[in-house]
ROMIDO-745165 format. One record per atom (N, C-alpha, C): x, y, z; residue number from 1; residue in three letters; atom name. Coordinates in nm, 4 decimals. Each point is the difference from the previous one (the first is absolute). Last residue first. Example, Ala and Ser with C-alpha at 12.3 -4.5 7.8 and 13.67 -1.06 7.14 Angstrom:
REM ROMIDO-745165
1.2850_-0.2250_0.7080_2_SER_N
0.0820_0.1190_0.0060_2_SER_CA
-0.0770_0.1090_0.0730_2_SER_C
0.0290_-0.5720_-0.0070_1_ALA_N
-0.0890_0.1190_0.0000_1_ALA_CA
0.0900_0.1200_0.0000_1_ALA_C
***
This chain:
REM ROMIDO-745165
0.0908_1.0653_0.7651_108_UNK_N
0.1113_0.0625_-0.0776_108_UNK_CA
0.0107_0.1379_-0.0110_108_UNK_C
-0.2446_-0.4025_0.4174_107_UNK_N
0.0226_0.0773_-0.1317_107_UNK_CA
0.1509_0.0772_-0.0739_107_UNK_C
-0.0859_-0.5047_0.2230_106_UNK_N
0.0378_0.1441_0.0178_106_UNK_CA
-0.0182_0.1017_-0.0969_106_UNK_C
-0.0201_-0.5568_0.0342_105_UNK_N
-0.1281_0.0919_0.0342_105_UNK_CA
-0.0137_0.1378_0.0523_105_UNK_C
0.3185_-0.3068_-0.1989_104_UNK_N
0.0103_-0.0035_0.1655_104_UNK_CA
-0.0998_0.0932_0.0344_104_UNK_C
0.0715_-0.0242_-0.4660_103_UNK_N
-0.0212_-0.1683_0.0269_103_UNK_CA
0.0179_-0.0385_0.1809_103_UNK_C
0.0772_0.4669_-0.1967_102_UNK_N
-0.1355_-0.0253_-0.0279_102_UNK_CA
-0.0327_-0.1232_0.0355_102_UNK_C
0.4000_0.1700_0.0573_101_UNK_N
-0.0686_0.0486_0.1146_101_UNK_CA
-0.1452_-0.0398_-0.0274_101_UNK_C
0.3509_-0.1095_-0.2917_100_UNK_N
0.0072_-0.1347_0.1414_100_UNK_CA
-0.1011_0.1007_0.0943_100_UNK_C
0.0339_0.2055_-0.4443_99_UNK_N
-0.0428_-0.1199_0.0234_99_UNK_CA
-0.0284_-0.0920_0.1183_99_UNK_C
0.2700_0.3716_-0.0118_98_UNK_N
-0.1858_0.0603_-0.0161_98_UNK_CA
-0.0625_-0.1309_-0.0065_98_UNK_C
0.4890_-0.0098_-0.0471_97_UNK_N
-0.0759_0.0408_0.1433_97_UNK_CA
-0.0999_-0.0040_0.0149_97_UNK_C
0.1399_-0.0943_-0.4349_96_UNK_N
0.0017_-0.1328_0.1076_96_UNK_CA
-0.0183_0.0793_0.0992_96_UNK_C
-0.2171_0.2778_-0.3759_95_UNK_N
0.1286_-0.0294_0.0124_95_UNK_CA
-0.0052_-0.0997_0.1119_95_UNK_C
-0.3747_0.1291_-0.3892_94_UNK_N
0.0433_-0.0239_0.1747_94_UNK_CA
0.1501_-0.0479_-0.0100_94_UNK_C
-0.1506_0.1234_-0.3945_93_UNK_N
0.0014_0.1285_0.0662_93_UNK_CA
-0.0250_-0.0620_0.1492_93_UNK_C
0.0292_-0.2888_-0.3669_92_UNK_N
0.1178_0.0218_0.0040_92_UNK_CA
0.0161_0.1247_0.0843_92_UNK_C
-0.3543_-0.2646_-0.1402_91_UNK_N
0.0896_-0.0812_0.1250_91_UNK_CA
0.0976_0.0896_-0.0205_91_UNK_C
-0.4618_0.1657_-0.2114_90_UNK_N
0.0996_-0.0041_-0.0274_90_UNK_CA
0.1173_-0.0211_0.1278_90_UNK_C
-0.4893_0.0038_0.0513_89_UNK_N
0.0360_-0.0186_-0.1871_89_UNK_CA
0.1527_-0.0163_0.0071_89_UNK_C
-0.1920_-0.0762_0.4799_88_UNK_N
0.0562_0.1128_-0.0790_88_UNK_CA
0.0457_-0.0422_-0.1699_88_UNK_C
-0.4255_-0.1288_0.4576_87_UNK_N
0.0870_-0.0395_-0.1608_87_UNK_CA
0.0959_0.1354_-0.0325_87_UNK_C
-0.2606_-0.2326_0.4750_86_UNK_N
0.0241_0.1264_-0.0375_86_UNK_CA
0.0573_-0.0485_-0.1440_86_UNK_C
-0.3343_-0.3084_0.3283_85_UNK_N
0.1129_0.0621_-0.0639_85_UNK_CA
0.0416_0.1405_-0.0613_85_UNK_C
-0.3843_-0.2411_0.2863_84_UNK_N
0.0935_0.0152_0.0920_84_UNK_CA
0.1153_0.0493_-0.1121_84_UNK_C
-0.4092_-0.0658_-0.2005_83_UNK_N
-0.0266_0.0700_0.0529_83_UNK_CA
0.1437_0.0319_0.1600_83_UNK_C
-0.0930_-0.1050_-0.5134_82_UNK_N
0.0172_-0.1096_0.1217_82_UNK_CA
0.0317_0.0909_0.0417_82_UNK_C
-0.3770_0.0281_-0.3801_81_UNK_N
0.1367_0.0598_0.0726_81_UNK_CA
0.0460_-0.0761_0.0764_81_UNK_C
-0.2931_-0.2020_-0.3704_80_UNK_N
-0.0008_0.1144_0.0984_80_UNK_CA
0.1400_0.0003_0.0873_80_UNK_C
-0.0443_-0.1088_-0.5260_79_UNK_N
0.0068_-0.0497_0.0970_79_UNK_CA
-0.0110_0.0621_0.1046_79_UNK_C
0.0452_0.1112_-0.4732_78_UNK_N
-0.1735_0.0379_0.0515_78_UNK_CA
0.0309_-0.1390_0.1009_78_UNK_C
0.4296_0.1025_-0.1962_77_UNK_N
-0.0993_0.1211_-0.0191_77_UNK_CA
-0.1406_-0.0126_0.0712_77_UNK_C
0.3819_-0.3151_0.2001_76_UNK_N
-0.0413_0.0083_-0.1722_76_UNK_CA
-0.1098_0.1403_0.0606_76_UNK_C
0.2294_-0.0974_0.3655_75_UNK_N
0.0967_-0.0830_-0.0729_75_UNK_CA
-0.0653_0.0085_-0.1609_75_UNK_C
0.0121_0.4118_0.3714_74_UNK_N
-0.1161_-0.0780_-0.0550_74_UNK_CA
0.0879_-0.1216_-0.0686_74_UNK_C
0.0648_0.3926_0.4010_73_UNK_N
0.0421_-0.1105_-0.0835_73_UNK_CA
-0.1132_-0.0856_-0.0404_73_UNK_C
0.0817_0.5739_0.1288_72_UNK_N
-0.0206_-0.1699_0.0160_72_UNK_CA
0.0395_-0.1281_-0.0649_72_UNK_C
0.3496_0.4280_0.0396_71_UNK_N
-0.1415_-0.0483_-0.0654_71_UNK_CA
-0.0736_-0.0796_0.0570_71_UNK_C
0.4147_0.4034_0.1429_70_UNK_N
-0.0454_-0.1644_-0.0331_70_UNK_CA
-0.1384_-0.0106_-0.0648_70_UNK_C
0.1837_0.3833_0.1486_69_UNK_N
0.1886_-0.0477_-0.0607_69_UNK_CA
-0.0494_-0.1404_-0.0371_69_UNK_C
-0.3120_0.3637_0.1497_68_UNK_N
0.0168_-0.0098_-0.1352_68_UNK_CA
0.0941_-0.0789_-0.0081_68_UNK_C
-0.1875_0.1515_0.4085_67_UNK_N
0.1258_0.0743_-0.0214_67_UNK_CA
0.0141_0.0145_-0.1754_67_UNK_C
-0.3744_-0.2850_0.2416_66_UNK_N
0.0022_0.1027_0.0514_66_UNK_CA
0.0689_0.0990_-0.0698_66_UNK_C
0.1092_-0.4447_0.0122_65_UNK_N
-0.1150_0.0114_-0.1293_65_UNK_CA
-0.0471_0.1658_0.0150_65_UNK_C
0.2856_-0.1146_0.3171_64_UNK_N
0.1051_-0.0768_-0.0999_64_UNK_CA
-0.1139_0.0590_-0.1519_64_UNK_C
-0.1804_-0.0577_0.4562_63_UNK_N
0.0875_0.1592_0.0052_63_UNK_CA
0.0497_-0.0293_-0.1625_63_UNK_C
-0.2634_-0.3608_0.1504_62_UNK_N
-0.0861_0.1436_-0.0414_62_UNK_CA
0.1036_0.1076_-0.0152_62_UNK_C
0.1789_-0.4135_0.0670_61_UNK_N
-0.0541_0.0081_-0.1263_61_UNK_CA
-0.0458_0.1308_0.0010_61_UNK_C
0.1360_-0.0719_0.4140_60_UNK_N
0.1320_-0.0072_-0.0709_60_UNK_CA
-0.0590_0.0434_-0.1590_60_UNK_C
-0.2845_-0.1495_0.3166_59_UNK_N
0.0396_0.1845_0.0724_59_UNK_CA
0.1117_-0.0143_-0.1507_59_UNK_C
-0.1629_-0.4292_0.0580_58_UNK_N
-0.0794_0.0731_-0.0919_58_UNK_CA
0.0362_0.1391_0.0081_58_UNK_C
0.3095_-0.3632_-0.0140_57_UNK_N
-0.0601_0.0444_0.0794_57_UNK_CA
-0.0670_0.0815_-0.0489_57_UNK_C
0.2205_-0.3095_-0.3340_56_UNK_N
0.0757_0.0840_0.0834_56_UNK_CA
-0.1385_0.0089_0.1430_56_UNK_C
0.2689_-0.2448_-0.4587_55_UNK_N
-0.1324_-0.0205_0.1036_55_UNK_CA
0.0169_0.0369_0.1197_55_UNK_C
0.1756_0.1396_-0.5964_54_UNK_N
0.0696_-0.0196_0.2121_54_UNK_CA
-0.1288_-0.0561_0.0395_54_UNK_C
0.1750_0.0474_-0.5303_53_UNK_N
-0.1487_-0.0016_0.0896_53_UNK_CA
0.1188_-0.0368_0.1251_53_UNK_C
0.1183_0.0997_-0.5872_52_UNK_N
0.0779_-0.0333_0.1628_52_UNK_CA
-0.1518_0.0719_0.1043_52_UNK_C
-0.1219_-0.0428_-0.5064_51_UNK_N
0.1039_0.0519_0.0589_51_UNK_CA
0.0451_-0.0951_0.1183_51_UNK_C
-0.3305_-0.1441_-0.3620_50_UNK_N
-0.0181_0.1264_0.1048_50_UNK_CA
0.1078_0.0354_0.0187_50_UNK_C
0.0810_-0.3797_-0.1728_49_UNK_N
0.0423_0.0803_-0.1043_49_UNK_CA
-0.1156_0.1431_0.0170_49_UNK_C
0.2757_-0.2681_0.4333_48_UNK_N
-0.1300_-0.0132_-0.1056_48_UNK_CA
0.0146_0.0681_-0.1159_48_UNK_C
0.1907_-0.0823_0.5413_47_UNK_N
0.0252_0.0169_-0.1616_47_UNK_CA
-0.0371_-0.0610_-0.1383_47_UNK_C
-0.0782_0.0377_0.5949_46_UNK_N
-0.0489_-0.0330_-0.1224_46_UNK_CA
0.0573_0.0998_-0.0697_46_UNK_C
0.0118_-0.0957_0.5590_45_UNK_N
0.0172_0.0529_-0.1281_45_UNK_CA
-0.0275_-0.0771_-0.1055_45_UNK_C
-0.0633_-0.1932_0.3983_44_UNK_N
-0.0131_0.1468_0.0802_44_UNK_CA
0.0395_0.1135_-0.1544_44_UNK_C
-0.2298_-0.5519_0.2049_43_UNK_N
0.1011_0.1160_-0.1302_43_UNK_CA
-0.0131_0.1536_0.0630_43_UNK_C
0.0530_-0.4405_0.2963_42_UNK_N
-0.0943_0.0920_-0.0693_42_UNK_CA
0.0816_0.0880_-0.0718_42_UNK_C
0.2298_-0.2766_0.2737_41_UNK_N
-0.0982_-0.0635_-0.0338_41_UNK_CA
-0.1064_0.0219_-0.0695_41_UNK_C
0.4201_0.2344_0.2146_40_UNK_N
-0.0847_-0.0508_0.0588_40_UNK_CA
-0.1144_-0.0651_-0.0298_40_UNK_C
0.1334_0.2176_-0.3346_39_UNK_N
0.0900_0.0534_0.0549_39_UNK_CA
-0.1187_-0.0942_0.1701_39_UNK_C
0.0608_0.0190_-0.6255_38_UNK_N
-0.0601_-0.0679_0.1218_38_UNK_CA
0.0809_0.0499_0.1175_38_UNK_C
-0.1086_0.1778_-0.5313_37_UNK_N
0.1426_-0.0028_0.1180_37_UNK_CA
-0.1004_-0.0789_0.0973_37_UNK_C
-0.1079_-0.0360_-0.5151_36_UNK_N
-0.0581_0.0650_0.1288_36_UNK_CA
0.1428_-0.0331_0.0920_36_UNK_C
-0.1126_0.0280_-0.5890_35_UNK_N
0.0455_-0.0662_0.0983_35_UNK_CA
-0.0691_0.0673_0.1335_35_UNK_C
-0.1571_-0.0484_-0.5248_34_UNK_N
0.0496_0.0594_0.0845_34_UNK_CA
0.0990_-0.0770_0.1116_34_UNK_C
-0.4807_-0.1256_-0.2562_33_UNK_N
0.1105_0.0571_-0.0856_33_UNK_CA
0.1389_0.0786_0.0443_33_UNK_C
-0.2410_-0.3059_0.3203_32_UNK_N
-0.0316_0.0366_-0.0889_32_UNK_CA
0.0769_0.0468_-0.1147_32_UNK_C
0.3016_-0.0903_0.3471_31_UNK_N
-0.1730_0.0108_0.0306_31_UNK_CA
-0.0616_0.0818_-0.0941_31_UNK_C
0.4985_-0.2344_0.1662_30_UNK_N
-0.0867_0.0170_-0.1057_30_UNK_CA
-0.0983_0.0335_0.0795_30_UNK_C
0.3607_0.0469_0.2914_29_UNK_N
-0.0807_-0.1028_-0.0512_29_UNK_CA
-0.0673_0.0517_-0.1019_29_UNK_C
0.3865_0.1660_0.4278_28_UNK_N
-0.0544_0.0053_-0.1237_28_UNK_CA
-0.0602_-0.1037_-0.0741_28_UNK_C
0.1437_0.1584_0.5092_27_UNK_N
0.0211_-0.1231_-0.0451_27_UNK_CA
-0.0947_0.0727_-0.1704_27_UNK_C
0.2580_0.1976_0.4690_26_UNK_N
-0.1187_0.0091_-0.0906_26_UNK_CA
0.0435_-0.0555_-0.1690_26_UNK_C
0.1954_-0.0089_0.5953_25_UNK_N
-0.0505_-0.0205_-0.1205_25_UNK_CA
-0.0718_0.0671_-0.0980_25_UNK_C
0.1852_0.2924_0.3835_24_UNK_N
-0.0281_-0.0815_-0.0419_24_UNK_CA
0.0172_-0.0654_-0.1044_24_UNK_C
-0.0202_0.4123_0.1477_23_UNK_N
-0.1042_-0.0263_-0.0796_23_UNK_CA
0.0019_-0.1567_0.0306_23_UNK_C
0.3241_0.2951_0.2175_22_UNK_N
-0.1690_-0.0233_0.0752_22_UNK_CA
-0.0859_-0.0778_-0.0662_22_UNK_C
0.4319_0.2276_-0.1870_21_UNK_N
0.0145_-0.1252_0.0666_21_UNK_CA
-0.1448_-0.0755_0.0163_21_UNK_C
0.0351_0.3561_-0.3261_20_UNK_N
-0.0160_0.0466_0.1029_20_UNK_CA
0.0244_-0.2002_0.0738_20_UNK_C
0.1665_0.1570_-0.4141_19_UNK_N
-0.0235_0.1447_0.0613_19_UNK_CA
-0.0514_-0.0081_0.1497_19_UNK_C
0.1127_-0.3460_-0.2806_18_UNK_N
0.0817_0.0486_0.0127_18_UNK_CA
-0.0158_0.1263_0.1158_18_UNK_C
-0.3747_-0.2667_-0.1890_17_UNK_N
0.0735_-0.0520_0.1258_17_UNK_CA
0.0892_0.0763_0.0227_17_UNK_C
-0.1966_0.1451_-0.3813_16_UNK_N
-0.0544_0.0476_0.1053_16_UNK_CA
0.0612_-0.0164_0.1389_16_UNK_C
0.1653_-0.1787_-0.4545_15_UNK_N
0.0972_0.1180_0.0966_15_UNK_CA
-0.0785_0.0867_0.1230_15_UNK_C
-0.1798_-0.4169_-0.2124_14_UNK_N
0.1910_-0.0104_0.0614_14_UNK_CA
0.0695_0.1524_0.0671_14_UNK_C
-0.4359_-0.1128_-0.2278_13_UNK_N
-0.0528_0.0078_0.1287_13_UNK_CA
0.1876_-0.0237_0.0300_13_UNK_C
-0.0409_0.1383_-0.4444_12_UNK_N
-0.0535_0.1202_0.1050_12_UNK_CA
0.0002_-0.0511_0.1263_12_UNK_C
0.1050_-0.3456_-0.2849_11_UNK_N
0.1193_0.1266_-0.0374_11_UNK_CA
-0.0412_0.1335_0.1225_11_UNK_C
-0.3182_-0.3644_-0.1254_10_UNK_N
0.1255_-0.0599_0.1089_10_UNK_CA
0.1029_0.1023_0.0096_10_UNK_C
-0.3523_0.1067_-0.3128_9_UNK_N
-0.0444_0.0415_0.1623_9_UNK_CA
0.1074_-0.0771_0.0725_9_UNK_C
0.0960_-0.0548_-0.4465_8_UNK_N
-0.0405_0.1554_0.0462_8_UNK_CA
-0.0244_-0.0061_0.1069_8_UNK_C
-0.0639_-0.4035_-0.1705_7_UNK_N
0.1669_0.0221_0.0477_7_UNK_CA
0.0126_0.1576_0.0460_7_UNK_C
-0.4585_-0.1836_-0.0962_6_UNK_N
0.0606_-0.0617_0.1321_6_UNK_CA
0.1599_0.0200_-0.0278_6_UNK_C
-0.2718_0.1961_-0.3284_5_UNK_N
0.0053_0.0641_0.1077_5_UNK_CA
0.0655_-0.0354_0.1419_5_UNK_C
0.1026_-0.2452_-0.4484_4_UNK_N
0.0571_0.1559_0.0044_4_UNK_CA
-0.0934_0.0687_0.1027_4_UNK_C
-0.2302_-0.4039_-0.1102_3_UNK_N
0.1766_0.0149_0.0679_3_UNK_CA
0.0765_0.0994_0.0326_3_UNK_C
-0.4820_-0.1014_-0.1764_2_UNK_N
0.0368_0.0487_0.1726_2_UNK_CA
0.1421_0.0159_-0.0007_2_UNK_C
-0.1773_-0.1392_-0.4183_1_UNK_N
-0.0100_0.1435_0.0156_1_UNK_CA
0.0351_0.0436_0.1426_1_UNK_C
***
């Protein structure tokens, strides 16, 4: 069931790099039901059958959860929040700029 997220997210973290040099590596891996972007050694994204998750800064989450454009992130229904991520239901309304600003700890 992970597969189709770990090729999905290799597809997104290709054109994040695209967008922004700076990013770097970011290395894709199964995790859990899902996949995770690794960026300097730590995950810094997740594609999940949650949606697409950033690990962002907390100023960054509160504005983001603040505005409505994000969710917390829960990985199952009655799991507590993780509290450094942001979730968008749907990978397809961050575009790669927005992305590389979120995985460089910039707001959107």
């Amino acid at each position: 069931m992970a597969e189709p997220y770990l090729s999905d997210l290799r597809v997104l973290t290709s054109s994040w790099s695209d967008a922004d040099q700076r990013l770097g590596v970011l290395e894709c891996r199964h995790f859990f039901s899902g996949a995770a972007a690794y960026r300097e050694g730590s995950i810094a994204a997740s594609l999940t059958p949650a949606g697409l998750a950033f690990k962002v800064p907390d100023e960054v989450r509160d504005r983001l959860l603040a505005s409505g454009r994000a969710a917390p992130l829960r990985y199952f229904p009655d799991a507590p929040i993780k509290r450094n991520y942001v979730l968008f239901a749907d990978p397809m309304v961050i575009n790669p700029d927005d992305a590389a600003s979120l995985l460089r700890g910039k707001p959107i």
